[in-house]
N, C-alpha and C positions, 0 to 999 in steps of 0.2 A: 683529587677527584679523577674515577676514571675517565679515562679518552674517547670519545665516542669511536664506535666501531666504522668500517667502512661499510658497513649492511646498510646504514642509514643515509648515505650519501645521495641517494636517487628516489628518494623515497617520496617528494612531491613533484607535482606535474611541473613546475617551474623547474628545477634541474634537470627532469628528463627532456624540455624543453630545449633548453640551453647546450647541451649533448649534439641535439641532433642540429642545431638552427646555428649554435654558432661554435661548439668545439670543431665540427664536421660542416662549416657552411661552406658553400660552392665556394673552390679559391684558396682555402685557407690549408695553412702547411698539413695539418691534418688528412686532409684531404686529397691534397696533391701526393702525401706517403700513402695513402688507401687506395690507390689508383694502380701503383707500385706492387703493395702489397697484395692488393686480388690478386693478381696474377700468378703470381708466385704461389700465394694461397690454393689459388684453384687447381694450378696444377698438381701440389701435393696431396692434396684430398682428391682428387681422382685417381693421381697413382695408389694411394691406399684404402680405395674401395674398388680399385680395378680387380674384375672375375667375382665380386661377391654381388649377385643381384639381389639377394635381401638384405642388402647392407643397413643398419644401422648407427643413425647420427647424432651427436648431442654436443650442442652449442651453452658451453655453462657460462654463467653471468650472461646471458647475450644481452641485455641492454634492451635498445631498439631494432636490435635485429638483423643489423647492417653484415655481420658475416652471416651469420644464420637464412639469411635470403639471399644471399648470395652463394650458398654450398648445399640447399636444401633439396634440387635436383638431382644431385648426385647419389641420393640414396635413398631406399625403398620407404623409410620411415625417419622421419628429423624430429627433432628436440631440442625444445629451447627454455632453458630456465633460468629462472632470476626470484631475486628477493624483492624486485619495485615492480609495483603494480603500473606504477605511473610509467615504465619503462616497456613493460611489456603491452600495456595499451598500444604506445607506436608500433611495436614489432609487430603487430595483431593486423596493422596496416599495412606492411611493408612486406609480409611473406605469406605464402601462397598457400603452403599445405603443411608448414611445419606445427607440430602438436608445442601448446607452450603453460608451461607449470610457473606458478607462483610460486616457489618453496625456499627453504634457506637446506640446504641438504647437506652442510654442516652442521647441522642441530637437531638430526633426525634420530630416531631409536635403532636405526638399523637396517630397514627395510628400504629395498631397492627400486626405484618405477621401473626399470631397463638396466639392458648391458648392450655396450655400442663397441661400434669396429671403428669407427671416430671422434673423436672430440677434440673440440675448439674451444681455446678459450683465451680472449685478448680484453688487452688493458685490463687487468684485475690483480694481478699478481702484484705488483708493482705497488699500487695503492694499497692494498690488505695488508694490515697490521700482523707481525709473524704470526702469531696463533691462529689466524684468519687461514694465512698461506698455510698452514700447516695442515690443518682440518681440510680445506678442500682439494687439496693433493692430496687428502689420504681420501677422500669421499671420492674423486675421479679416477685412482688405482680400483676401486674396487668395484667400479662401472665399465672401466676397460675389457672389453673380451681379452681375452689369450690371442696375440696376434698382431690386436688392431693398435690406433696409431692417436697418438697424443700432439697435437700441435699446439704450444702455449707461447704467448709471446710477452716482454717484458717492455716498457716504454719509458723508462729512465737509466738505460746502462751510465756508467758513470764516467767509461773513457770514449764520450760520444762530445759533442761540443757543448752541451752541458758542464764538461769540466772546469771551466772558468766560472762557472756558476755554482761548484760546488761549495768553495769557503764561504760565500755570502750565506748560501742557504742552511749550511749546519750552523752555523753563528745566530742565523734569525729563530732556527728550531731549538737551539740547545737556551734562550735565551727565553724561553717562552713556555722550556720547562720540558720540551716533547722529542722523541728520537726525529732524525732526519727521515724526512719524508719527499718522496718522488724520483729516489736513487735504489737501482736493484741493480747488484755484479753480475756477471755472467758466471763469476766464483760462487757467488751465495746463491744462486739460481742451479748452478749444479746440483750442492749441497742436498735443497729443498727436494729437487726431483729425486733424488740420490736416498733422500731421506724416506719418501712416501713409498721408493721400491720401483721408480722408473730408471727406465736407462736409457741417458739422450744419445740419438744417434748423428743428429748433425744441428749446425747453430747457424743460421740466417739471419745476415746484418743486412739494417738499410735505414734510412732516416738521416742525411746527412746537411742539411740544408736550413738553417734557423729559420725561424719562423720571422723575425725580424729582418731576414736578408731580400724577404720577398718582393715588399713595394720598389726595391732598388731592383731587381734581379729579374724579376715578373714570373709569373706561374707557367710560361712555356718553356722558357730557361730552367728553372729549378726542378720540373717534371723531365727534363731530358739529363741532366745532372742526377736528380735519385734515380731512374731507371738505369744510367749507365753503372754507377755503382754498386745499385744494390746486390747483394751476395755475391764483389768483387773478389777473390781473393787477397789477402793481405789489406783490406780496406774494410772489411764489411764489420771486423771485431769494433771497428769506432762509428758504428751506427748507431743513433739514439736507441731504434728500437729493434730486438735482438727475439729471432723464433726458434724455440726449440723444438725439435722434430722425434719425439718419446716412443717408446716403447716399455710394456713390462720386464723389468731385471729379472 
């Protein structure tokens, strides 16, 4: 039997739920890395929309919207698409003026809504099933202006501390019939971009902090801990979650 795809993951109001209330609830390791990562975020999308004032944005997979309202300022015109409606309901809430599409634009005939000087696109890579990842790296190559700037990020690098958790998890997957799931290389993430006709230009690690170490450690400790790390030199390649900063090859 085939595998279900990951297009179906968010597809009821209960997981889009669960996304925002409790993958993302105040406190939680998620969270305290999203605090991290705006940062760093926002500064690279302004450096790659600095001097274009008709900039155009597009947030793929956005989810509930959490980067996509948070970067939608920076540009004359934003975009947010997703395949869960039940997802984009919350984003509907959460952001201000960005334009937001229902669509799976992996499965399109061809035709294009936009072409952007930016796009984002987090936690999706990583869960998408190769063919998945494949399709919407060639779908976002071909929405890329000439110029503009690809930021995609992956959330299960494998030499992150995760690695002690990798033999458990291919043995629970391989036994159950299914590839390993929740591991993406920063090798095989080359590849992928490499493959669709991108060319990364730099890699941003950060994510260093189990989620289990919290209740010992507390969220003001671990928030000073990921911010001091992230995109250390010589540290940031063992950060769970790794941002590639693209360009067309």
């Amino acid at each position: 039997m085939e595998e279900p795809s990951y297009r179906q993951t968010f597809s009821r109001d209960a997981s889009a739920a669960r996304y925002d209330e409790v993958v993302y609830a105040a406190g939680s390791s998620a969270d305290l890395l999203w605090q991290v990562e705006y940062k760093i975020l926002r500064a690279l999308a302004a450096d790659a929309l600095r001097g274009k004032p008709a900039a155009t944005y597009l947030d793929f997979a956005c989810g509930t919207g959490r980067v996509l309202s948070s970067l939608e300022d920076l540009a004359a015109q934003a975009v947010g698409i997703d395949v869960s409606a039940a997802m984009l309901e919350r984003a509907r809430a959460r952001c201000r003026k960005a334009t937001l599409i229902c669509a799976d634009i992996t499965r399109t005939n061809g035709s294009l809504e936009g072409q952007y000087d930016l796009i984002t696109s987090f936690r999706f890579l990583t869960n998408a099933e190769p063919a998945l990842r494949s399709a919407a790296l060639r779908a976002l190559h071909a929405r890329l202006n000439d110029g503009g700037t690809l930021l995609i990020n992956t959330h299960g690098n494998p030499w992150s501390y995760r690695l002690v958790l990798l033999p458990y998890h291919w043995l629970k997957d391989r036994f159950a019939g299914r590839p390993l799931f929740g591991y993406l290389s920063n090798r095989e993430t080359r590849r992928l971009l490499q493959d669709a006709g991108f060319r990364v230009e730099a890699v941003i690690g950060m994510g260093f902090v189990p989620q289990k170490l919290l209740p010992v450690m507390g969220a003001r400790l671990a928030g000073r801990i990921e911010s001091s790390l992230a995109d250390a030199p010589g540290v940031q390649r063992f950060g769970l979650n790794q941002l590639f900063v693209c360009r067309k090859a």
